[in-house]
C-alpha positions as CSV (number, residue, x, y, z in Angstrom):
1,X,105.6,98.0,116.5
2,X,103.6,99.8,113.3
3,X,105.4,102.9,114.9
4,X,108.7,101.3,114.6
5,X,107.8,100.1,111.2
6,X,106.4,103.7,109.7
7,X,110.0,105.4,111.4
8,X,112.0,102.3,109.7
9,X,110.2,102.6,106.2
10,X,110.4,106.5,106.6
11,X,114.0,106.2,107.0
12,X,114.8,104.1,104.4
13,X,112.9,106.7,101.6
14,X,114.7,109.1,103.0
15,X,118.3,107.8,102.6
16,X,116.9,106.8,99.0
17,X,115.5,109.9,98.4
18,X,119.1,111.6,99.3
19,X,121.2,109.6,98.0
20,X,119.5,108.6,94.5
21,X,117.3,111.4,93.9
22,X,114.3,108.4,93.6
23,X,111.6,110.9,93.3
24,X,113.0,113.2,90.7
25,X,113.3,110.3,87.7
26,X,115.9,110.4,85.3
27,X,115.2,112.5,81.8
28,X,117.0,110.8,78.9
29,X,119.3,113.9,78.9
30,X,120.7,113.0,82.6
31,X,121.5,109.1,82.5
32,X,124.3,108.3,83.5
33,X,125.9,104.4,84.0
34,X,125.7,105.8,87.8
35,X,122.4,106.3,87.4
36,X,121.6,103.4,85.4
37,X,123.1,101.1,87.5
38,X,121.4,102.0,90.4
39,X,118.4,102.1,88.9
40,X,118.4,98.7,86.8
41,X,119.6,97.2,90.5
42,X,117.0,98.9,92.5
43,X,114.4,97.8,89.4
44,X,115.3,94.3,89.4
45,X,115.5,94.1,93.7
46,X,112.0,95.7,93.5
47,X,110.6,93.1,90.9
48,X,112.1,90.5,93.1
49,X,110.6,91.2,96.4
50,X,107.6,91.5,94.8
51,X,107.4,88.3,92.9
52,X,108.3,87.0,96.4
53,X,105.3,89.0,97.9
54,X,103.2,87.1,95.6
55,X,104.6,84.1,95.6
56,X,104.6,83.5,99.7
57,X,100.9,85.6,100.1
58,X,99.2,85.0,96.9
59,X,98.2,88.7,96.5
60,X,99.7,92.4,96.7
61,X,98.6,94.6,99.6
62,X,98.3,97.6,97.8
63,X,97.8,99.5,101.3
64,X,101.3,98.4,102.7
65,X,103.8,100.7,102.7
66,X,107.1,98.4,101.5
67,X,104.8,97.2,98.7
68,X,104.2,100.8,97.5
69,X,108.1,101.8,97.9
70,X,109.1,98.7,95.8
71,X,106.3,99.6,93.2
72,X,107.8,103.2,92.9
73,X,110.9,101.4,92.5
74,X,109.3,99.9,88.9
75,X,107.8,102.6,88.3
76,X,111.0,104.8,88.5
77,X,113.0,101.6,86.3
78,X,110.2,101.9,83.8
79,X,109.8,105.9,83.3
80,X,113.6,105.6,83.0
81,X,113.7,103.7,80.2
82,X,111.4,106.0,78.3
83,X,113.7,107.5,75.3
84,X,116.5,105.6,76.0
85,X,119.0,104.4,73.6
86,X,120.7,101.0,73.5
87,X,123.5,101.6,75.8
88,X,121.4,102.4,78.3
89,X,119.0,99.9,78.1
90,X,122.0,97.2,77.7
91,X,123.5,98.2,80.9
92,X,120.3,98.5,82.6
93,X,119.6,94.7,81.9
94,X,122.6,93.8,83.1
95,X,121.4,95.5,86.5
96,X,118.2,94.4,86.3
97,X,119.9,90.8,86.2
98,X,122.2,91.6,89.2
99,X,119.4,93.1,91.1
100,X,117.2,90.7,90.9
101,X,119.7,87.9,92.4
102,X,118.9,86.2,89.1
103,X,115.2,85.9,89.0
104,X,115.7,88.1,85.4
105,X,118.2,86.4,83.6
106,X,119.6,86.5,80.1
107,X,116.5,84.3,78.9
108,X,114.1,86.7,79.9
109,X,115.4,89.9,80.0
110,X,114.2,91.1,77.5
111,X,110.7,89.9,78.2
112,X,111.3,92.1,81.5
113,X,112.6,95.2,79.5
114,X,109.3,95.0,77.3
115,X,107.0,95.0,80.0
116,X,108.9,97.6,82.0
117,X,108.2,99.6,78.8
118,X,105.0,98.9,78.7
119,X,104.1,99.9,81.9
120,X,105.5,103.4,81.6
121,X,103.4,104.1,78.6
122,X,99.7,103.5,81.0
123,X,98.6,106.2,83.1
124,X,100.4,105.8,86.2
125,X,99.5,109.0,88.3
126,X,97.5,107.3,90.7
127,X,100.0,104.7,91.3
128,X,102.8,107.6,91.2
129,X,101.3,109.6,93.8
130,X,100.9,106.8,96.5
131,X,104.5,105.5,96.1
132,X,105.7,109.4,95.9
133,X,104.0,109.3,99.8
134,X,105.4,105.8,100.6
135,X,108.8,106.9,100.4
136,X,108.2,110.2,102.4
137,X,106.5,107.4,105.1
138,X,103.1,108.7,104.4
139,X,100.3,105.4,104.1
140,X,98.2,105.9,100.9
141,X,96.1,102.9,100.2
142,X,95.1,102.6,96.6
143,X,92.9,100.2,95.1
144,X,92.7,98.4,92.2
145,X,89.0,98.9,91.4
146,X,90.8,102.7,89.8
147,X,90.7,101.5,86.2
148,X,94.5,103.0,86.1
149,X,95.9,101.4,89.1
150,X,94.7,97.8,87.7
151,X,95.8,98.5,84.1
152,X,99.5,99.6,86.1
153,X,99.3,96.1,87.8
154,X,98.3,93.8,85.5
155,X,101.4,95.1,83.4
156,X,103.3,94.6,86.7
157,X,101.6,91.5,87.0
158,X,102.9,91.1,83.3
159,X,106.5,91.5,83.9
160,X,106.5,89.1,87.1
161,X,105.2,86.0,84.9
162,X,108.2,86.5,82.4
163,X,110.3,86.2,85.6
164,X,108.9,82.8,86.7
C-alpha cells in the first residue's frame, strides 16, 4: 500500500511537473494569466488541503509526502508573486479564491496575499529542496527544529489563520 502511494504521488508530480512547469517558478518577465491562473488555483487548493490537514490532525507531518507537494505548491504561489504588478496579483486572488473552494474569499484575500508575500521573503531553501524531491516522489523529512523551516511555517501557519 506505501508502494502504491509513493507510485501515485510520483505520478501526480510528474503530470504537474509536465504540464505546469511547477519546479521551474515563474520570473516576473514570464507571467502569463495562464500561468497565473494556474498558479493562484493550485495556491489556494494547496492552502486548503492544508488548513484541512490541520484542522482534522491538529499538526503538519512534515515527513509526508502530499504535505510536502502541497507546501511546494505555496511556496511556488508565494515566489510567484515576488515583483509582480497589480494585474497579476488581482487575478491571482481571484484564483486563489476559486482554488480554495472559498476558504479565501474577498474578506480575506488580501490577508492571504500578504502572508503569501511574506513567506517568500524567509529563507526557504530547506523547505524548497524537500518539496523539489516530493514532487519527483523522493521522501525528504524535514523538521521544524531548522530555524528556517519553522520561520517558513509559522508564516504558513500565518496565512492559514487569516483563512479561518
Amino acid at each position: 500500500m506505501k508502494t502504491l502511494k509513493h507510485i501515485a504521488a510520483g505520478l501526480i508530480a510528474m503530470s504537474l511537473l509536465t504540464s505546469c512547469g511547477l519546479l521551474g517558478g515563474l520570473s516576473s518577465s514570464n507571467k502569463t494569466s495562464t500561468s497565473t491562473s494556474s498558479t493562484g488555483f493550485d495556491t489556494g487548493t494547496a492552502l486548503a488541503t492544508i488548513l484541512g490537514v490541520l484542522q482534522n490532525q491538529g499538526s503538519l507531518d512534515l515527513g509526508n509526502l502530499t504535505n510536502l507537494i502541497n507546501l511546494g505548491k505555496i511556496l511556488l504561489g508565494a515566489n510567484s508573486l515576488v515583483d509582480a504588478d497589480q494585474a497579476y496579483t488581482d487575478q491571482f486572488a481571484a484564483d486563489l479564491i476559486k482554488g480554495s473552494n472559498k476558504k479565501i474569499n474577498k474578506s480575506n484575500v488580501n490577508s492571504v496575499i500578504a502572508g503569501l508575500k511574506s513567506l517568500a521573503a524567509t529563507d526557504t531553501s530547506v523547505l524548497n529542496k524537500a518539496t523539489t524531491e516530493a514532487f519527483a516522489g523522493h521522501l525528504v523529512p524535514v523538521s521544524r527544529s531548522d530555524k528556517n523551516v519553522n520561520a517558513n511555517m509559522s508564516a504558513i501557519e500565518g496565512i492559514l489563520k487569516s483563512m479561518q
